[in-house]
N, C-alpha and C positions, 0 to 999 in steps of 0.2 A: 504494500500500500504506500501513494507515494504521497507525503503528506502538504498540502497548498500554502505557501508563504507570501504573506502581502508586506513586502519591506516598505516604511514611508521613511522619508529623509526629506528634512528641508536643506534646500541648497542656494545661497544667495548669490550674481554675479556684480560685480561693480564695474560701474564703466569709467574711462576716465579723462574727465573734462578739465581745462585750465589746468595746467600742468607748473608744477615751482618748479626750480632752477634743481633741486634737488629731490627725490625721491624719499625720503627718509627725515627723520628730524629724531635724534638722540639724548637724553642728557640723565640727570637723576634726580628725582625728587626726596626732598629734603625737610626735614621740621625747620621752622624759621629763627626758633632760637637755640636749642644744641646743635642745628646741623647733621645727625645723625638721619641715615639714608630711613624713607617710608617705605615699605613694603604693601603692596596688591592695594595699589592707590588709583582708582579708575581715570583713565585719561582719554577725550575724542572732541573728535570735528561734528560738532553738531549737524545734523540732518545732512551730513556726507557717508554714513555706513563706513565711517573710518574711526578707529578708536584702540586701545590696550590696557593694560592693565601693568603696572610694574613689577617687579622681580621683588625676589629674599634683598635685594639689596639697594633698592631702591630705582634700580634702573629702568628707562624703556625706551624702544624704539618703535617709533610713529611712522609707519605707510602716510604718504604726503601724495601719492599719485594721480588722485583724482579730486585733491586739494585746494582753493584758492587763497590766496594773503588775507584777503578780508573779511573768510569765513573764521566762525566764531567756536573757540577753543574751549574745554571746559574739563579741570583739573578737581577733585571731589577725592573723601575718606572721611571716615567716620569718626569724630571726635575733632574735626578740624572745618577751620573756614575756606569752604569750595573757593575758586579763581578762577574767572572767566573770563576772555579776550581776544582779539583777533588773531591770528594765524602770526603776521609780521611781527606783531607785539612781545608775543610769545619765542619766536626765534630771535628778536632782539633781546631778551631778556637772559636767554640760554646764551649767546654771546658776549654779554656782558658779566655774569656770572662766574664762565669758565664752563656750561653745562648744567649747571644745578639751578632748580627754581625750587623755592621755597613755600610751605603752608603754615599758615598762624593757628594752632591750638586754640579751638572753641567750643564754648558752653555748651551742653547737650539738653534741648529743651524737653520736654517730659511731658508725655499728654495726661492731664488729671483722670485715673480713672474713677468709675462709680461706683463701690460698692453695695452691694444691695443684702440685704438681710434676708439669704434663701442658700437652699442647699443648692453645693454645683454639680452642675451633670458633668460626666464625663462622655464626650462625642467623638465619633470617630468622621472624617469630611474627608472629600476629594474622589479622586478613581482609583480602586485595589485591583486593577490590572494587574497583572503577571504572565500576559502574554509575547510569545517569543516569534508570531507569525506576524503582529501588526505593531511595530515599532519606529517609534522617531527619534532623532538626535539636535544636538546644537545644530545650527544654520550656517554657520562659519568656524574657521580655527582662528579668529581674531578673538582675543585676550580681552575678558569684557562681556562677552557673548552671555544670553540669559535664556532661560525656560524657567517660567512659571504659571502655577494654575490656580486660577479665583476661587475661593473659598466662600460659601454663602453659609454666612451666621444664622445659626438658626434663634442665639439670642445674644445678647451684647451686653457688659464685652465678653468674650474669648479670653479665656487662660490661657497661649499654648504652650501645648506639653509636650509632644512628640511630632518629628516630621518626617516623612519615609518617601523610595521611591524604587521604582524597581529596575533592576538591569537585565537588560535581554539578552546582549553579548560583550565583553568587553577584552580587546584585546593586548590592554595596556599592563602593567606592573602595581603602578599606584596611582590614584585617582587623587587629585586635591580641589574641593571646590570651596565658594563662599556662599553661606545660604542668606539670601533675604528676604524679608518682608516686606511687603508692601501695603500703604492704605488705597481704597480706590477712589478713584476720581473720573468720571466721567465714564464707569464702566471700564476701566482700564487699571492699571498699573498705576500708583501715583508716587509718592514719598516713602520713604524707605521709613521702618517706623521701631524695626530693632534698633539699640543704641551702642553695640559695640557686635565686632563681628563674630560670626559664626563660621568656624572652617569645619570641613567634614573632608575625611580621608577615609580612603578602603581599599584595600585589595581583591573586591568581590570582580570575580567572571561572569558573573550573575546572581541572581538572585537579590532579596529585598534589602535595602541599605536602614539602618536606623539613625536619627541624629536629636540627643538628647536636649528640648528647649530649658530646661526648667529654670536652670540656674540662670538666664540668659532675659526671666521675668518681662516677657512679650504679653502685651495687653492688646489687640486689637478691637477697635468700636467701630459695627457695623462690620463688611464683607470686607476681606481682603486677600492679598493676594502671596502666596510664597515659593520657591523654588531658588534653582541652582543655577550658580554663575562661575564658569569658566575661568580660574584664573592663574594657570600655568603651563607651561607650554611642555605640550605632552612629545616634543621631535620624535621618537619612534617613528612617528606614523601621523595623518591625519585625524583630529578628533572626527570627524564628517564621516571616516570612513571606519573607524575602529570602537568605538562607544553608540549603544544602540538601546534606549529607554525602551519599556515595555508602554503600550496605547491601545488605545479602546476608540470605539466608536459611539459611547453612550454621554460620556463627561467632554466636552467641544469648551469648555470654560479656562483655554490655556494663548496662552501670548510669549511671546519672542522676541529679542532683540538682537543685533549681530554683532554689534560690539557694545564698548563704554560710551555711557550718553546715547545713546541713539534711541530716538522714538520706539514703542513697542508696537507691536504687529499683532494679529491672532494667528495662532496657531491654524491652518484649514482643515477640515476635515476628521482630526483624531484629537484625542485626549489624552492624557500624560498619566501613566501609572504613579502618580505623585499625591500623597493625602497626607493629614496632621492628625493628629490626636489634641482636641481640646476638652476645658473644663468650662462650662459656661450658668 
């Protein structure tokens, strides 16, 4: 018996219009008063589908090919004040510097939650797929890149407790992602609403991943959104063509991005073996 496989992959192409003098733009991002290099600090060219994420050591290199000077840059990490600026501005700054552009340490604002005087449920949300015939992956190997899928509260707020996902094939060593939350806004993805990050590592070939919220005191109010973002550079091999999520046809509530900064997409067609455990 020979048995039917319906592989999905999103695949994104970039064209490339207005071209810099240079291909590339390098430097290291940096905290603004020790100087000491940030690590997986998201960096991109707004609504160009160009973007990365930095290294263990603060480093990144920027694809610029399909780039103009006057398009608008945007530098972000959790615990710091984002920086945002034109293209030119930004490479004058790296030449000034020696390479290094620096972020200023900022307040992390806290949304009040409401405690209500009732017992919490515990809920299980999302798609418990674990199928290995209809699966999807990241959209690009650009450093940055995002899967997540909307969670609809069934009451508010949301404790979460646990967030899972499932692997269908995976033919790398070890997997490093960043997990985030998101509140929604307009039926999409909006602000990111965890306050320090979450990394989730594994060695699974397959099967279900776990990644423990608790200590990490996530509140969401109203529906919101979570999942994984790409953010080391897997050289083996393509992620597009070697990491394969399990997907459903039932849960269609998942969005995409393809790099840092970039507008979010919906997912077409399938849904994301991705679900949380909360308490609400």
């Amino acid at each position: 018996m020979i048995k039917s496989v319906i592989t999905f992959t999103l695949l994104l192409f970039i064209a490339s219009t207005g071209l810099l003098p240079a291909q590339f733009i390098s430097g290291i991002l940096v905290d603004e008063q020790s100087k000491a290099p940030l690590p997986y600090v998201n960096i991109g060219v707004l609504h160009r589908e160009v973007g990365t994420v930095s290294d263990e050591q603060g480093r990144f290199r920027l694809r610029m090919d399909s780039v103009e000077s006057g398009d608008s840059i945007r530098v972000s990490m959790l615990g710091y004040v984002p920086r945002a600026m034109t293209v030119s501005a930004f490479q004058r700054e790296l030449e000034l510097t020696g390479g290094n552009f620096s972020l200023a340490q900022g307040s992390i604002s806290l949304k009040e939650a409401t405690i209500r005087s009732r017992e919490l449920v515990e809920r299980k949300l999302g798609n418990f797929t674990d199928s290995e015939g209809v699966t999807a992956g990241f959209s690009s190997n650009d450093l940055g890149c995002e899967l997540v899928i909307k969670i609809k509260a069934k009451r508010s707020p949301s404790y979460l407790e646990t967030f899972r996902f499932h692997i269908a094939r995976n033919i790398f060593d070890t997997l490093l992602f960043r997990v985030n939350v998101y509140d929604i806004v307009d039926g999409r993805p909006g602000q990111i609403i965890n306050t320090k990050n979450i990394f989730c590592t594994s060695t699974a070939k397959s099967g279900w991943v776990s990644v423990d919220l608790r200590d990490f005191n996530i509140v969401a109010e109203g529906d919101f959104a979570i999942g994984l973002e790409l953010i080391r550079d897997f050289r083996k091999g393509e992620v597009t063509k070697g990491l394969y999520f399990s997907a459903g046809f039932l849960n269609k509530n998942c969005y995409y991005r393809s790099a840092s900064q970039q507008d979010w997409k919906k997912v077409p067609v399938v849904g994301l073996g991705f679900n949380v455990t909360v308490k609400d």
